[in-house]
C-alpha positions as a printed Julia matrix, in Angstrom:
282×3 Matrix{Float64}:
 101.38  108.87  133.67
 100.72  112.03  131.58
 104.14  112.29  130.7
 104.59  108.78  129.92
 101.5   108.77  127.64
 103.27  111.79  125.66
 106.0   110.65  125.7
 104.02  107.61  124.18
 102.16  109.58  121.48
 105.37  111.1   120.65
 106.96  107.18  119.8
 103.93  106.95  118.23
 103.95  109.83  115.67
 107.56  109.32  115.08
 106.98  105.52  113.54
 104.22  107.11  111.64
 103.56  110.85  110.45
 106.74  111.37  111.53
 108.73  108.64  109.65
 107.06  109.31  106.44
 108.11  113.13  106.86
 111.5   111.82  106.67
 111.09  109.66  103.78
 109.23  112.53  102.21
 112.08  114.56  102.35
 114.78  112.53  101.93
 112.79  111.09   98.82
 112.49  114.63   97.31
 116.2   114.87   97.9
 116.95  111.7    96.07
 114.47  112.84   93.5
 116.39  116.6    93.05
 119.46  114.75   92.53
 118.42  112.3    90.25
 116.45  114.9    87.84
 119.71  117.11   87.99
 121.88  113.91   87.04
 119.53  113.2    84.15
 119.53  117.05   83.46
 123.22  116.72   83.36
 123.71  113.82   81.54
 121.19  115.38   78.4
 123.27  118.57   78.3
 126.33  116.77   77.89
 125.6   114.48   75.35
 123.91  117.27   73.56
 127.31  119.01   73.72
 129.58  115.89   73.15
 129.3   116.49   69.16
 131.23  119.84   69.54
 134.84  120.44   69.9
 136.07  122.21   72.96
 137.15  125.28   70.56
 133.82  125.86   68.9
 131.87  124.74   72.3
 129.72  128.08   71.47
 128.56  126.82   67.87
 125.62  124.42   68.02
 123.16  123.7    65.72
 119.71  125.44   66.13
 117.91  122.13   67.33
 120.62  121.26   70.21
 120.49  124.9    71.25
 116.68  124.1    72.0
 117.03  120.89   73.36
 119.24  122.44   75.76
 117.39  125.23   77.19
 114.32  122.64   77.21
 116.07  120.07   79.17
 116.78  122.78   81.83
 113.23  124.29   81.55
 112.02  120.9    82.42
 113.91  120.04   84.92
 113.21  123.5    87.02
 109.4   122.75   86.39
 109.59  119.49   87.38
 110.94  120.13   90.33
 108.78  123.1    91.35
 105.94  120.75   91.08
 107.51  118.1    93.19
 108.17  120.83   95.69
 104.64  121.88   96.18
 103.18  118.5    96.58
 106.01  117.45   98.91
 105.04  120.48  100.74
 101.12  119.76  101.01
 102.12  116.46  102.04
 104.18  117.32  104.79
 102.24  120.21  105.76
  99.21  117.59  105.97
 100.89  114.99  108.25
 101.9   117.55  111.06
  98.21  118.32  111.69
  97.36  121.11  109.28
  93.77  121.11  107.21
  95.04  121.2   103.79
  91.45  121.69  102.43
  91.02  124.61  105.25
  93.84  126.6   103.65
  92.47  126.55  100.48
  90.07  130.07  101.35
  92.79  131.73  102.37
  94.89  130.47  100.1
  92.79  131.98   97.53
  92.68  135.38   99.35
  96.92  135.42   99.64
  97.37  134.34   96.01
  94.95  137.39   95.13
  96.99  139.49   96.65
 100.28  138.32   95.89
  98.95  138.26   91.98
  98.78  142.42   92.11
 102.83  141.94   93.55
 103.88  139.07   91.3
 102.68  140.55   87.84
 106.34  141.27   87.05
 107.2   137.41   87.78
 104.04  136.09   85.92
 104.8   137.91   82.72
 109.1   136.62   83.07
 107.8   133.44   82.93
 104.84  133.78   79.97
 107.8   135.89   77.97
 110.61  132.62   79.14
 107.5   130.19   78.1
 107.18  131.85   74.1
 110.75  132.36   73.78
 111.97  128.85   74.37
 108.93  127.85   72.48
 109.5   129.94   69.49
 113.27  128.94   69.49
 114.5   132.87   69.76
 117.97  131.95   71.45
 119.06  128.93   73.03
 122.56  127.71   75.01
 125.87  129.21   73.51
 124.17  131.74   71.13
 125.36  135.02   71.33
 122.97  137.9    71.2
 122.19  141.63   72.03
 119.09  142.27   74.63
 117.49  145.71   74.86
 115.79  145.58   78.34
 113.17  148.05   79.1
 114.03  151.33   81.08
 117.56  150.46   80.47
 119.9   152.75   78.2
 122.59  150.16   78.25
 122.27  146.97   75.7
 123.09  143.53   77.35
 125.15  141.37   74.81
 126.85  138.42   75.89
 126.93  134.37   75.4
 123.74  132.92   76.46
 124.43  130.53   79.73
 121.45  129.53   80.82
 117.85  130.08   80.13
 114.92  129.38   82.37
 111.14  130.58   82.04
 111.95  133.51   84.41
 115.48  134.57   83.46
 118.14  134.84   81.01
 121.84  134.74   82.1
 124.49  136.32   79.53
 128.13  136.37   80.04
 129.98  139.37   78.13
 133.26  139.73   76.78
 134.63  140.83   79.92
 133.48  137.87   81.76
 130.7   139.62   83.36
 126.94  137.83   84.38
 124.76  139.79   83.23
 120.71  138.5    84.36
 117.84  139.98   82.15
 114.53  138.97   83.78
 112.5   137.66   80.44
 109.57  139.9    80.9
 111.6   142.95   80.55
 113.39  141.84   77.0
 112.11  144.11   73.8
 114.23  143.41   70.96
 116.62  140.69   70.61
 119.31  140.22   67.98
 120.71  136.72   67.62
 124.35  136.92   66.26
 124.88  133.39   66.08
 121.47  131.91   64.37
 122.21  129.4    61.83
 125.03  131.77   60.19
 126.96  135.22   60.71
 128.33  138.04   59.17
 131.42  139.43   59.34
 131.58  143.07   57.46
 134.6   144.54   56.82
 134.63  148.95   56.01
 138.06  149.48   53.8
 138.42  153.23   53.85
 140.79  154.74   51.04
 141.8   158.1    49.55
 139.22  159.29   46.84
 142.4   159.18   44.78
 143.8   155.51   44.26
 142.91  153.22   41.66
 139.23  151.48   42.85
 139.81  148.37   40.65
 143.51  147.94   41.85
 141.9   147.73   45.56
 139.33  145.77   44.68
 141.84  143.0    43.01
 143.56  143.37   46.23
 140.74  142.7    48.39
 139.32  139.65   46.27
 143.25  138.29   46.48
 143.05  138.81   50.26
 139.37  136.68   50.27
 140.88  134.11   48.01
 144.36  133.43   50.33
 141.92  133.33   53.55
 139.28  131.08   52.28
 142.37  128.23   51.29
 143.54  129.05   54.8
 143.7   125.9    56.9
 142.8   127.87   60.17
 140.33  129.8    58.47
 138.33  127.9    55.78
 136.78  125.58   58.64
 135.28  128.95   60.04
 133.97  130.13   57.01
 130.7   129.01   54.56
 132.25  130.53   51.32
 134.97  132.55   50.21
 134.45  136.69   51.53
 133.29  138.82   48.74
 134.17  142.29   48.23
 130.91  144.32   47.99
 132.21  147.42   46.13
 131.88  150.91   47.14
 129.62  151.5    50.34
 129.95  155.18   51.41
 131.43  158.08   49.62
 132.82  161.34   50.59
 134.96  164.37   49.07
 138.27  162.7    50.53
 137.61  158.89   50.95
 135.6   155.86   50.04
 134.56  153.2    51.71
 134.59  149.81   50.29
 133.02  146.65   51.91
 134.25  143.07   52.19
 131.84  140.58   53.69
 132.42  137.38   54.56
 129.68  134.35   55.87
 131.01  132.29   58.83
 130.04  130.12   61.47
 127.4   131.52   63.91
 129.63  133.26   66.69
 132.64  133.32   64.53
 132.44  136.53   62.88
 134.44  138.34   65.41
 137.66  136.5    64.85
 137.11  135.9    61.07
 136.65  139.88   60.82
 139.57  140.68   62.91
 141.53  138.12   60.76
 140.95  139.18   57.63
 141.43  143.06   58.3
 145.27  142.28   59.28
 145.64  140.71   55.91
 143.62  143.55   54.1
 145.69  146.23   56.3
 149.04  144.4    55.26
 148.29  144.0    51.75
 147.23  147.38   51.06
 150.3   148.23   52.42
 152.56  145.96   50.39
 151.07  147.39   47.16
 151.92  151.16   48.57
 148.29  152.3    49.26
 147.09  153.67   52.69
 143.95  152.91   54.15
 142.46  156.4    54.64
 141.9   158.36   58.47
């Protein structure tokens, strides 16, 4: 009889607490998938104005929307979690309103050994707020107690981390609380600066010509024009010495693009200073 009636009670709980446990969870399944399909679906249509060759340029305001969408999502679904949690927790037998002392006394004490978490996500919460760097920008990161500079394309950006990817294909994660200075490459435009070194000897104007020739014949460039904002303009001297001078060329471009318009355009200077017979200095 006593095993029959548990047996019983167990039938019992099953069609009841126990049922709605598994509706709870497979609902906060469904629910997961469905924000991360919606997540999804944003991010793509935020990227489906960009070619697949300047995927990495986006304007300022889809950069944003982009990190928000995932922001959202991740607290969304943290909050789901939790009362999901308290749910279940309250259906196999456990005083949810007993918990709440104790509760108290453990979040205490994991506050003194989560101060380094709380601050990642206040520093994740004012940078996406205050638009810093978003999705596809590229930027430089000095971390605290860290020699070495993270720079890399910006992946993906939550209120706790930051996830880079450098030249060399590496993942770099920078924990937001830890970030001191940031330098944004790719906001709104770039730079691409170009040091011509010469003997102290050869005619400045000559080079000069030769370098506003070179900026002319790469702004009507097919491949490069769509890269740049306005034609590169040679700055003049910038550093002088007892055997050589340096003169500048700058050139505006696309955020990210300053890389590859600054490699481009010192082959051409590098060949045309060599057409007219005059060597770039060592």
């Amino acid at each position: 009889m006593i095993a029959l009636g548990t047996s019983s009670d167990t039938t019992a709980w099953l069609r009841s607490s126990g049922l709605e446990i598994v509706l709870l969870m497979l609902g906060v399944v469904l629910f997961s998938r469905f924000a991360t399909f919606v997540r999804d679906r944003i991010t793509t249509k935020i990227d489906s104005g960009f070619h697949s060759s300047d995927a990495l340029v986006r304007s300022e305001a889809a950069k944003h929307r982009h990190a928000l969408a995932q922001v959202l999502t991740w607290v969304v679904l943290t909050i789901v979690y939790v009362l999901v949690g308290m749910e279940v927790l309250q259906r196999l037998g456990f005083q949810v309103s007993g918990l709440v002392a104790p509760a108290a006394v453990l979040g205490a004490a994991l506050g003194f050994g989560a101060q380094r978490i709380v601050q990642d996500i206040l520093a994740g919460f004012f940078l996406i707020t205050e638009r810093q760097y978003g999705f596809g920008d590229v930027v430089r990161i000095a971390v605290t107690g860290s020699a070495e500079i993270a720079e890399g394309t910006v992946e993906d950006v939550t209120l706790r981390i930051t996830t880079l990817r450098n030249s060399d294909g590496e993942v770099i994660i920078v924990p937001n609380g830890q970030i001191v200075k940031v330098t944004n490459l790719s906001k709104d435009w770039a730079r691409a600066a170009i040091d011509v070194p010469v003997a102290a000897t050869v005619d400045i104007t000559r080079v000069n010509e030769i370098l506003h020739e070179v900026g002319t014949r790469a702004y009507e460039d097919p491949r490069l024009k769509p890269l740049l904002l306005d034609e590169p303009t040679v700055m003049g001297i910038d550093d002088l010495a007892m055997d050589q001078i340096n003169i500048r060329m700058v050139a505006r471009t696309l955020p990210g693009k300053q890389f590859e318009v600054g490699r481009e355009l010192r082959v051409r200077v590098a060949a045309a200073l060599r057409r007219e017979g005059i060597s770039e200095s060592t």
